[in-house]
N, C-alpha and C positions, 0 to 999 in steps of 0.2 A: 626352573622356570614355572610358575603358578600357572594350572591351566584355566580356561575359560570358566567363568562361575556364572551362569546363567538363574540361578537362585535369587543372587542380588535384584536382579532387574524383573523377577514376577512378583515377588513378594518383599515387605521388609519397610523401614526407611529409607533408605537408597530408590528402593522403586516407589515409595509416596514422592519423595522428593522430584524425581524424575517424574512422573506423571503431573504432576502439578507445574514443574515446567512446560511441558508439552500442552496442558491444557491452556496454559494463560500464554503463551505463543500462538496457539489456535485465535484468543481471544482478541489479542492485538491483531492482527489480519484483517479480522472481522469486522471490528471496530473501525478499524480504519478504510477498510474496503468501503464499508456504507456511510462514511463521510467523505472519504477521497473521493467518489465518482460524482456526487453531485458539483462539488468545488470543482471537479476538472472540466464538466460537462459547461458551468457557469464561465471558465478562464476560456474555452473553448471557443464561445460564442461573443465575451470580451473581443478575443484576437481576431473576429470575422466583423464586427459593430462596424456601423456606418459612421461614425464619430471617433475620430484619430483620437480625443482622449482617453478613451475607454479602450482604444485599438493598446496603445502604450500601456494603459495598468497590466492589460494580460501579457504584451511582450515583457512590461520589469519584473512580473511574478515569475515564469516560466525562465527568464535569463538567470536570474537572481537565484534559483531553485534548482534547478541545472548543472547549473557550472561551479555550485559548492557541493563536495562530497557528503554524504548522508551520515556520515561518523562525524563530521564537523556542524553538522544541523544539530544532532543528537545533543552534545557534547555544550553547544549555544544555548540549549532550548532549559538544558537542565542545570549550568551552571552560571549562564549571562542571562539569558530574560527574566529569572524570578528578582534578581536585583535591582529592576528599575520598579519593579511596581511598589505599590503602595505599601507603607510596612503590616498593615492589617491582613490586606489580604496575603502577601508573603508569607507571614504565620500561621496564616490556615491554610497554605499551599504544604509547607512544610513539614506539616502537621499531620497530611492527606501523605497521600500517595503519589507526589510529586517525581517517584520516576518514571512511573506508568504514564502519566497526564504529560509530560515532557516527550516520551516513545513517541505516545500517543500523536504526537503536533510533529515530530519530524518526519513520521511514517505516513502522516495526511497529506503535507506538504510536498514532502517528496513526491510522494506517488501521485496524486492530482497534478502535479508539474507534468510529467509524462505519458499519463490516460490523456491530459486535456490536450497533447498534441496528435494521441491518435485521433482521439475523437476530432479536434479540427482535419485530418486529415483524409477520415472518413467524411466529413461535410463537402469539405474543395471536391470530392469525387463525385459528389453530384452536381449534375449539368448547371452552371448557373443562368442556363434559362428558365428552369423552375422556380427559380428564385425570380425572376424577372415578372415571369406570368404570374405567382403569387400575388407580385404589388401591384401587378396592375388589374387583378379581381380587388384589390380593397384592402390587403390585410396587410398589418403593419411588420417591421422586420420581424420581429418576436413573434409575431402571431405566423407567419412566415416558417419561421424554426421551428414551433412547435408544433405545425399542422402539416406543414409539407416535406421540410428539408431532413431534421433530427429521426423521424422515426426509418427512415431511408438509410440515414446515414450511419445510426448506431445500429444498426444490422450486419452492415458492415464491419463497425468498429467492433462486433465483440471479438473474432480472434484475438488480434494486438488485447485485446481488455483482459482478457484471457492470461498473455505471455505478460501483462505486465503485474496481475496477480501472484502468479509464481516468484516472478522477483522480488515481488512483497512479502511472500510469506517466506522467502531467505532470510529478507533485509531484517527480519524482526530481529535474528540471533544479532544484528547489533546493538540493541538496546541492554547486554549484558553489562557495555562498557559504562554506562549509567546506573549499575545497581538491579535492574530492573530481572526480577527472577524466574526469566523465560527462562527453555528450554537448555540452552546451551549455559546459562550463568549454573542451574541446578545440578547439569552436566559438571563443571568446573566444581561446585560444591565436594559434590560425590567423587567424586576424581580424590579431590584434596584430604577429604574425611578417612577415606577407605582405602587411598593408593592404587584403585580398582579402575585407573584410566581407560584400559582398554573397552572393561565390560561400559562404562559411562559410557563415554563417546562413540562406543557402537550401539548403543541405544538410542544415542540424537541422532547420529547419522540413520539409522535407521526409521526412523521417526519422520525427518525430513526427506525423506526420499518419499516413504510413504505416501505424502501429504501432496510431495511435486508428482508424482508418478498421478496421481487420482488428480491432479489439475492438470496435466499434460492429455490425463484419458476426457476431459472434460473436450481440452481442446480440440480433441481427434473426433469424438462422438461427434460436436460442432461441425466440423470442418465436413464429415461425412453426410449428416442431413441436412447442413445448411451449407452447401456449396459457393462459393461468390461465381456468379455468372457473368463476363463481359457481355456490356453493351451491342 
């Protein structure tokens, strides 16, 4: 039985390979974290609008987003929607980095589906008479959210924003199934190249642990100077 080679994984190709997964996993996170929270924070305040149409767009995103598995978005994003567009732009899709840009949309979606219900559910926590006395100083519902209710409420909301970043930066090792040569697909590479399965995948694993451990310490620091206090 081969013993552990720890050489692989400081130095070599093997550990180019694997670092560059890990980095462009970092990078999707990222990416998507500073597009997901505004979209959710936006689906958020759809689902509270005083206007039943706008009430429904946010319930058919959040249902619709939901209740399909995030390998089945993946898998949509990068093998059904470039086939309806236009054939121009398809070929400079394809052309591009079309798995990344595919991650990229099922990782936003997904995860705006689930920040924008905490954050609705940090909103409902505050008293809706604030909201009440708002409009009747003058300020319109938006002006309302933005000056009285939201900075309240996403105070609250970072915990959950918190736990649902962690799941984000799990969710990304599914974007392998698409090509896409984060972490876990570079893992599989090196696996396959070297026969060296154990040392690879104790590199991801370890890697992502890493990564959740220093976001769970985010959470904890959180939670310790920024207490939630009952009313």
């Amino acid at each position: 039985m081969n013993s552990f080679d720890v050489s692989m994984l400081l130095s070599g190709q093997y550990h180019d390979w694997l670092v560059s997964g890990f980095v462009l996993s970092i990078k999707l996170a990222l990416i998507t974290l500073v597009i997901a929270l505004p979209l959710a924070l936006l689906v958020a305040v759809l689902r509270l609008a005083p206007l039943a149409v706008l009430r429904a767009v946010g319930v058919v995103f959040v249902e619709a987003i939901r209740n399909v598995p995030l390998l089945a978005h993946m898998l949509f994003w990068y093998f059904g929607a470039p086939e309806v567009l236009p054939e121009p732009l398809k070929l400079w899709l394809y052309e591009h980095d079309v798995e990344a840009a595919s991650a990229v949309i099922a990782l936003v979606l997904y995860t705006a589906a689930y920040m924008s219900e905490d954050i609705r559910s940090g909103i409902r926590s505050i008293p809706k008479e604030q909201m009440e006395a708002s409009r009747a100083l003058g300020f319109s519902f938006l002006g309302a959210m933005r000056l009285v209710i939201l900075p309240q409420a996403l105070r609250l909301t970072v915990p959950p924003l918190i736990s649902q970043t962690l799941s984000l930066w799990k969710n990304t090792s599914i974007a392998m199934v698409i090509g896409v040569a984060e972490l876990m697909y570079q893992a599989q590479q090196v696996e396959s190249a070297s026969f060296r399965g154990f040392e690879s995948f104790a590199f991801a694993t370890g890697a992502y642990l890493m990564v959740s451990l220093a976001i769970s310490g985010l959470s904890a620091w959180y939670h310790h100077h920024h207490p939630v206090r009952s009313a």
